[in-house]
N, C-alpha and C positions, 0 to 999 in steps of 0.2 A: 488161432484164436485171437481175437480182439477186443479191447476194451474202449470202449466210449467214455472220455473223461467229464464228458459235459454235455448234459441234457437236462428238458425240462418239460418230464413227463407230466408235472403237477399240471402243465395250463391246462385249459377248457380245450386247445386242440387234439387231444388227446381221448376226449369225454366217449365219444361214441364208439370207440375201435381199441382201446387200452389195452383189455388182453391180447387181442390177433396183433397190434404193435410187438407187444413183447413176443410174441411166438415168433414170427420174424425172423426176432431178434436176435432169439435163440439159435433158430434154423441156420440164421446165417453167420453161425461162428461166434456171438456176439457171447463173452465169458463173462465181463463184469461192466456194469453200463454205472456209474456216477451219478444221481438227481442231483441238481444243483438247484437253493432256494435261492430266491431273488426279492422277497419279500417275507414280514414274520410267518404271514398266511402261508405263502406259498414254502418255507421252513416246515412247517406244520405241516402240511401235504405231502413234502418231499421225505421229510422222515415217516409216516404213515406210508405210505409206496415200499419203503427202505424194511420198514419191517414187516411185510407183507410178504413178501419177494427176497429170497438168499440172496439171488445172484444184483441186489442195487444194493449200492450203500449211499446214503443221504451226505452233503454239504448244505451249511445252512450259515444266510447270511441275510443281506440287506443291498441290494443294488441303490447305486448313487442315483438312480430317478426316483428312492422313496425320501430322499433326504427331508425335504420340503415338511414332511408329515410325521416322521418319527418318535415316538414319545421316549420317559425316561424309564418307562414298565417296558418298553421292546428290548430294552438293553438286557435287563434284569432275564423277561424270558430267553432272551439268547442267549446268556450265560449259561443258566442252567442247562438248557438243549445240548449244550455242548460235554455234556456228561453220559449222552443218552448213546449206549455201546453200536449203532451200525452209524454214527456219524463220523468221517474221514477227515473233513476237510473244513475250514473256514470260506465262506465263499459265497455268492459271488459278491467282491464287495470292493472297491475301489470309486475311479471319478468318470465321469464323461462329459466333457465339454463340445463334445459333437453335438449332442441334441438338446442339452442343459434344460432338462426338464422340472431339476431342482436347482435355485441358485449353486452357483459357482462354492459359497462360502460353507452354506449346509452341506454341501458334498461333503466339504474337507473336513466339516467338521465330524460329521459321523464318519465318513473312514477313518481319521483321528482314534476317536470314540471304540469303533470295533477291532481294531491292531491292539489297541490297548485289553481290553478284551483276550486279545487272541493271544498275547506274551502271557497269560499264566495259564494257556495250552499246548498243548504238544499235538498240533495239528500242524497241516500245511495250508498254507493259502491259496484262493483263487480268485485270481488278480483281473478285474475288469478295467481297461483302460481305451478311453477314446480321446484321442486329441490333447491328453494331459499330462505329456511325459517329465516333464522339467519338475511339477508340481507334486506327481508320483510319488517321484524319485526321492525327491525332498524329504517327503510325510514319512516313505517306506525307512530313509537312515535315523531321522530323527527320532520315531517309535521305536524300529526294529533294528536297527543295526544294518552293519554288511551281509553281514551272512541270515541268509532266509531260505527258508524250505517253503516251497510253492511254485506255482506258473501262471506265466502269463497268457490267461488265456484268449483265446482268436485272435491271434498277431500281429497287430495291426501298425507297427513299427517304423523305422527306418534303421537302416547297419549301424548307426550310433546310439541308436536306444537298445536295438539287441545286444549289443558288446555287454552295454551297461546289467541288464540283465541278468546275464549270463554270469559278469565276474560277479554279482551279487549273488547267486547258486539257484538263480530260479531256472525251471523246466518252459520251453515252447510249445504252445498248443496251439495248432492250425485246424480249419475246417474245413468243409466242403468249397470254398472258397475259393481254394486254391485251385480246385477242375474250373473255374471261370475263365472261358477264351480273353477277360480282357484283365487277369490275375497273375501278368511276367515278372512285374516287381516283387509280387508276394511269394511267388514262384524262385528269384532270385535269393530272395530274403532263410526260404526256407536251404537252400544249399548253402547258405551260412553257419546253419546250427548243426552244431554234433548230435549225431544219429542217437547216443547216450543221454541227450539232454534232451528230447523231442517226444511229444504227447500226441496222441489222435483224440481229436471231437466232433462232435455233429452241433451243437448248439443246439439242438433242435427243441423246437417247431422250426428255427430259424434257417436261413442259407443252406437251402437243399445244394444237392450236386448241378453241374450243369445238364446233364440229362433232364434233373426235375425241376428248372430253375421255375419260379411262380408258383409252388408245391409246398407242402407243407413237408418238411425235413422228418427224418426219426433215426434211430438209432442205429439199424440195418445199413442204413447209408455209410457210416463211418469206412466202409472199407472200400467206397470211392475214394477217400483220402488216403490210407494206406498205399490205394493201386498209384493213385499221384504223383506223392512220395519214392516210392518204389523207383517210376521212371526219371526226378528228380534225382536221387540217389545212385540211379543205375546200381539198385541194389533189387533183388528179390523180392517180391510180394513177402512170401514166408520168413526174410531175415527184416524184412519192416514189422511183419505182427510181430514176431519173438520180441526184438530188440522196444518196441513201445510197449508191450503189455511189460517185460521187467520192468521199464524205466516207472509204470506206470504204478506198479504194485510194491515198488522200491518208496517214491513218494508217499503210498495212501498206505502202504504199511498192510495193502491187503493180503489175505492168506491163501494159499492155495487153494 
């Protein structure tokens, strides 16, 4: 069995196939799939999905490309949301200086803003990061402290920001990503992290596997990454799924 820690059933690529997605999903081993919001709307969606459906439980956040547009009633909704029982996680919510689609300053300032938020929860986080490690890092001791329950998801790293990480108590989540013929470094990256500290996701709609690269991603995929991993690890398929769905139901506190 396999758990999907990060997906995003809410978009519109999803609109026309939703159910046969999930049947899939089910078919192929898939136990517990994670929606992860990205927007208030798409919060709202994702917990709608979460309690429609046993097997999804909703995260619900604010990705740093809405920074730009935010109001002080998103906050207040988010707050609240975060009371509503199939929600796990804070998330997806961090900075991206890859494609800065919201200034630089509005990133910091709403991740800021949602940490703050997130210290009178007893949730975990889930940590979007592109290109902004130094800046991260900063915001996450400053708010949060050393010690943090959460992961950094889709790993986009280098060996001195995973250490960091890691002594700080967050989990690794890699994608489909890693089957990419041109993904050695990411591949390297990943026989860095204790097999105990290691999460499976699909992102998806995003970063299918290499078989479907230019495809729309979904949930069923996740256990191209497992198989990955697996050879990475020169560990077994079946002691990859065991070993991430604990790590993973250990994090989100989910139930048998």
């Amino acid at each position: 069995m396999l758990i999907d820690t990060h997906c995003h059933l809410d978009f519109k690529d999803f609109n026309d196939d939703f159910g046969a997605v999930l049947k899939r999903s089910i078919d192929s081993g898939i136990k517990v799939i994670i929606n992860v919001g990205s927007s208030l709307e798409g919060t709202a969606r994702s917990l709608k999905i979460a309690q429609e459906n046993d097997f999804i439980y909703a995260a619900i956040g604010i990705h740093p490309h809405e920074a730009d547009k935010v109001s002080e009633n998103d906050f207040k909704i988010l707050a609240r949301l975060l009371k509503e029982p199939k929600v796990v996680a804070i998330g997806e919510i961090g900075l991206d200086y890859y494609r800065n689609i919201s200034s630089t300053e509005n990133q910091k300032k709403l991740f800021i803003r949602l940490l703050e938020i997130a210290k009178g929860a007893s949730l975990p986080l889930i940590i979007h990061n592109r290109d902004s490690h130094e800046d991260m890092i900063d915001i996450l001791k400053n708010i949060m402290g050393n010690s943090l329950s959460g992961v950094m998801h889709c790993f986009s790293g280098d060996e001195k920001f995973l250490k960091t990480c890691l002594d700080m108590g967050f989990f690794i989540s890699f994608t489909c990503n890693v089957t990419y013929k041109n993904a050695g470094k990411l591949r390297e990256i990943v026989k860095l992290v204790p097999i105990d500290r290691l999460l499976l996701e699909t992102d998806a709609p995003f970063l299918a596997p290499q078989d479907f690269r230019g495809k729309r991603n979904e949930p069923m995929y996740v256990r191209y990454v497992a198989e990955e991993i697996s050879k990475i690890k020169n560990l077994s398929f079946e002691e990859v799924a065991r070993i991430t769905t604990e790590n993973a139901k250990k994090l989100f506190k989910l139930k048998d």
